[in-house]
N, C-alpha and C positions, 0 to 999 in steps of 0.2 A: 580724524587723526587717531591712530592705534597710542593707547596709552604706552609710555614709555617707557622700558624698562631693560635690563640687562639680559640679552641671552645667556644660558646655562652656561654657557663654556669658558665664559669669563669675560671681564673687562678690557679688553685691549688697552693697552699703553702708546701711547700716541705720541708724534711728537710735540716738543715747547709750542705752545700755542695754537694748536689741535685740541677740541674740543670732544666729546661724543655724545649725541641723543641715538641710543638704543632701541630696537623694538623686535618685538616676537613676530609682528607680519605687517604689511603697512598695502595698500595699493600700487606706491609705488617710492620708491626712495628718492626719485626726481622734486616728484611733487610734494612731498613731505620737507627734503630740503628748500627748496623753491616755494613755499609756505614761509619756514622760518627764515630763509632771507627776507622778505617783505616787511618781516616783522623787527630789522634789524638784525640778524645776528651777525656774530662777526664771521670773519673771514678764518678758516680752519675747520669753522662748524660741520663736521661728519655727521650723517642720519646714515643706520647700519640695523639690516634686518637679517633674518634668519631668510625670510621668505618674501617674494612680492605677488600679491594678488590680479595686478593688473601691469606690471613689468613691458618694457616696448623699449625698444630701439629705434634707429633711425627712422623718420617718414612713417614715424605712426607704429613698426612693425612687432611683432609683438616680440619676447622674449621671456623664453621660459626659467622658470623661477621656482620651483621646488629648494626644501631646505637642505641646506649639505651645501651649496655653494655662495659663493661671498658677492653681496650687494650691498654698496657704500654708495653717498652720493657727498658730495664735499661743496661748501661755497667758499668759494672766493670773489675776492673786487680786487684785481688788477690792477684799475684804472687804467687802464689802456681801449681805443681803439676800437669797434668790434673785427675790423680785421684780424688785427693782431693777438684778441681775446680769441681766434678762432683756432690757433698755432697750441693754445690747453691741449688740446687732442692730442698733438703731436709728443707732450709731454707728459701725457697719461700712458700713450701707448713706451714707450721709453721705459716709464715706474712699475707698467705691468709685463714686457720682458723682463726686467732685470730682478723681478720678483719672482714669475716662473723661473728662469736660468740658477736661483740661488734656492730652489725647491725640487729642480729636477736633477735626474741621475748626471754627470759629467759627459760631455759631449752630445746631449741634448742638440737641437737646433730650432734656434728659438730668431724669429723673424718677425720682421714688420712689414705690414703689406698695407700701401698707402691706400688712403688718406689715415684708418685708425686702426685697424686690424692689427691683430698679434698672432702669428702663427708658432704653433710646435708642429714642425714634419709636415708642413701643408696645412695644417688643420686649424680651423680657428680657435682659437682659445676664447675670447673674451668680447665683449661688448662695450664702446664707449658712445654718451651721448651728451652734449653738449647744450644747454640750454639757460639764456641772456634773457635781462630785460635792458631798455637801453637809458641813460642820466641824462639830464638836462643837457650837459654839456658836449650832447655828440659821444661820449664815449659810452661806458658798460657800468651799471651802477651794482652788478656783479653779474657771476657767470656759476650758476651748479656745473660740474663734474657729476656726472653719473658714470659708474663702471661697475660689470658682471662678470666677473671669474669662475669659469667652471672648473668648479675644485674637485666634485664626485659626480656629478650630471652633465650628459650633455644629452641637445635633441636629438632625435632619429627624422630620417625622411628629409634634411633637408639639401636644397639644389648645391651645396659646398662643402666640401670636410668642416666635420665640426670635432671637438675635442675633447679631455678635460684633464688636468694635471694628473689624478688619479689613472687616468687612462694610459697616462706617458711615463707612468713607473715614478711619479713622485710619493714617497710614504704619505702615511696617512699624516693631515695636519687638520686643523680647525680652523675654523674661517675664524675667531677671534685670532687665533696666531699669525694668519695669512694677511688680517687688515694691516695688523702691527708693520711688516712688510714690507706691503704697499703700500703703505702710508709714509713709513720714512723714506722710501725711493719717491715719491711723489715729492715730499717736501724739501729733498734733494733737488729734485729736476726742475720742479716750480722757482726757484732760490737762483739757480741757472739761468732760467730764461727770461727772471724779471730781473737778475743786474747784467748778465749778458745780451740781451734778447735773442734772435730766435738762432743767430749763426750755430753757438754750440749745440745746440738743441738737433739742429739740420747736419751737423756733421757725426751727430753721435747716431739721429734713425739709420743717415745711406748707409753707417756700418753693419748693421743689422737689416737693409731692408732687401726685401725679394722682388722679386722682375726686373731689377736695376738694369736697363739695355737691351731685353729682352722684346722680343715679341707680344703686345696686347692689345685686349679689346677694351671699346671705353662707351661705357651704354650710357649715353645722355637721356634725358626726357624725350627729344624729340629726332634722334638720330642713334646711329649707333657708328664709331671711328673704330677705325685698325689702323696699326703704328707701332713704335718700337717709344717705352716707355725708356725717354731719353736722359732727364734729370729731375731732381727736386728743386724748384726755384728757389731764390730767398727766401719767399715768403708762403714757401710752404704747399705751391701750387702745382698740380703735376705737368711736364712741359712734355709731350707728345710728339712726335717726329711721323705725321700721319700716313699709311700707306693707299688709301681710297676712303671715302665712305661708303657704306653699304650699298649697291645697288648707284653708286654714282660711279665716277671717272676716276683719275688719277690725283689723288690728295695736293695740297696748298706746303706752306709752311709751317715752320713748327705753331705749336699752337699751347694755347696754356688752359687746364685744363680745372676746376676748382672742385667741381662737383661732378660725381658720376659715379658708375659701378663699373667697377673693374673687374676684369676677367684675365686669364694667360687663357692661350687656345689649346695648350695640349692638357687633356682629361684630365689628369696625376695630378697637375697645378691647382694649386688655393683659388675659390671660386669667388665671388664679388666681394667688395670691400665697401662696404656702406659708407657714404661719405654725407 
């Protein structure tokens, strides 16, 4: 573990009961928070680096991590469920629009592209990852938040528009500025969905979200669906109206969809959304 300490640009302000461990570079801000949860800490605990050495996203993938853009990883304990612990995502992505939209120029368009994805103009903006250990009791004995905002960097070469605030005409800001943020719209939308649960949560992404009714592809592990991406369930699942499988016959009924990558078929369209 990288000793701890404050980046140059200042301490972020956090909100009531948000916590901050700091660092100049760390492997990974997952693992870092996901350390000091083990160790007890409480729920609010932020780990925030300049940089991550070994940075990754979903299924392992990696994630580029040069300094200039903002990587935070947050614990929380729910206590809920791990279903329901699984719907964070959906409340991450929510606090990272409403963070770009309140950084970028007006009439911006700033979108959610399920299961976590946040797009500006097609592009992905950001990275969330989600990772549990589980409590005696059947439920989540917490859950890290991990999220990566490209604030001045984004990659090149990859198979999906990528993006970064900077890129979409936002002034220059600090990632200390930018946690502050997204951390109060987090602990906005988290506050939401633990006295609400997940309804307002699911009626505030459809207002924001892309492909709603649209035409798409949905790349599972061991098949690949075409279908018209019909609703977001309750509980947060994608529900697919399928029009064949690849290389089979004529598609079933609707179908509910948890995990996949998602595609829209025409080129222009935002490319897979890691789920």
């Amino acid at each position: 573990m990288t000793q701890s300490r404050s980046p140059g640009e200042g301490v972020p302000r956090l909100p009531p009961g948000y916590s901050l461990k700091a660092f100049d570079s760390v492997g990974s801000t997952n693992d870092e928070a996901k350390a000091f949860a083990r160790l007890g800490a409480a729920e609010g605990t932020v780990v925030w680096a300049r940089r991550q050495e070994t940075g990754r996203g979903r299924r392992g993938r990696a994630w580029s991590s040069p300094e200039g853009n903002l990587y935070s990883s947050i614990v929380l304990r729910p206590g809920r469920p791990p279903a329901e612990a699984a719907q964070i995502s959906f409340v991450a992505a929510l606090a990272i629009a409403e963070t770009a939209s309140s950084v970028l120029p007006d009439g911006a368009d700033v979108r959610c592209k399920w299961p976590n994805d946040v797009l500006i103009h097609g592009r992905k903006l950001s990275g969330i990852l989600l990772e549990s250990e589980p409590a005696p009791d059947g439920g989540v004995a917490w859950v890290v938040l991990g999220v990566g905002i490209n604030l001045r960097h984004f990659p090149e070469g990859t198979e999906y528009p990528v993006t970064s605030l900077a890129a979409e005409g936002a002034p220059r800001i600090e990632p200390a500025a930018l946690l502050e943020i997204y951390a109060a719209n987090l602990a906005l939308w988290y506050r939401r969905w633990l006295e609400g649960g997940f309804a307002p949560i699911r009626a505030a992404w459809i207002e924001r979200a892309t492909g709603l009714g649209a035409p798409v592809v949905v790349r599972l592990s061991d098949r690949t669906l075409t279908g018209v991406f019909a609703d977001l369930d309750s509980d947060g699942v994608l529900l697919l109206d399928p029009l064949k499988e690849r290389g089979e016959g004529a598609g079933t009924g609707r179908l509910r969809i948890a995990a996949g990558d998602v595609f829209f078929p025409n080129p222009s369209s935002p490319g897979p959304a890691e789920s």
